[in-house]
C-alpha positions, 0 to 999 in steps of 0.5 A, spaced: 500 500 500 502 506 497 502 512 503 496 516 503 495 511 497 498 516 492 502 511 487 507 513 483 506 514 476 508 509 473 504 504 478 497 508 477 491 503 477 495 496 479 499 499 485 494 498 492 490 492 494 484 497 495 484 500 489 484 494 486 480 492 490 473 497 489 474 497 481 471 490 482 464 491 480 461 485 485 464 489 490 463 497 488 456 496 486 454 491 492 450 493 498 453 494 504 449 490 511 446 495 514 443 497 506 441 490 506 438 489 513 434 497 512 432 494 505 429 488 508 425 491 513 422 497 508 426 502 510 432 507 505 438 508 506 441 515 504 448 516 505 450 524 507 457 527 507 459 527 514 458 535 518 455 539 511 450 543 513 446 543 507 445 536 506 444 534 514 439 536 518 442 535 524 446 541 523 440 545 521 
């Protein structure tokens, strides 16, 4: 893993497992277990930036 996952030119793309990692479809485009347990009991989940004041109610 590249500090502050900052890879070196030449290495863009291949270089940290977590890059590799989220370019995987069946791993970005899944649901994570709080999405799928609120998913089956008829609730949303909705994902706000943390502390924007615009977005978040609590802030309000």
């Amino acid at each position: 893993e590249c500090p502050g996952f900052k890879c070196p030119a030449d290495k863009v793309g291949r270089c940290c497992c977590c890059r590799v990692l989220y370019r995987q479809p069946d791993f970005s485009e899944g649901l994570s277990t709080l999405e799928l347990t609120c998913q089956a009991r008829g609730f949303r989940v909705l994902f706000l930036s943390k502390y924007h004041c615009e977005l978040n109610y609590i802030h309000r």
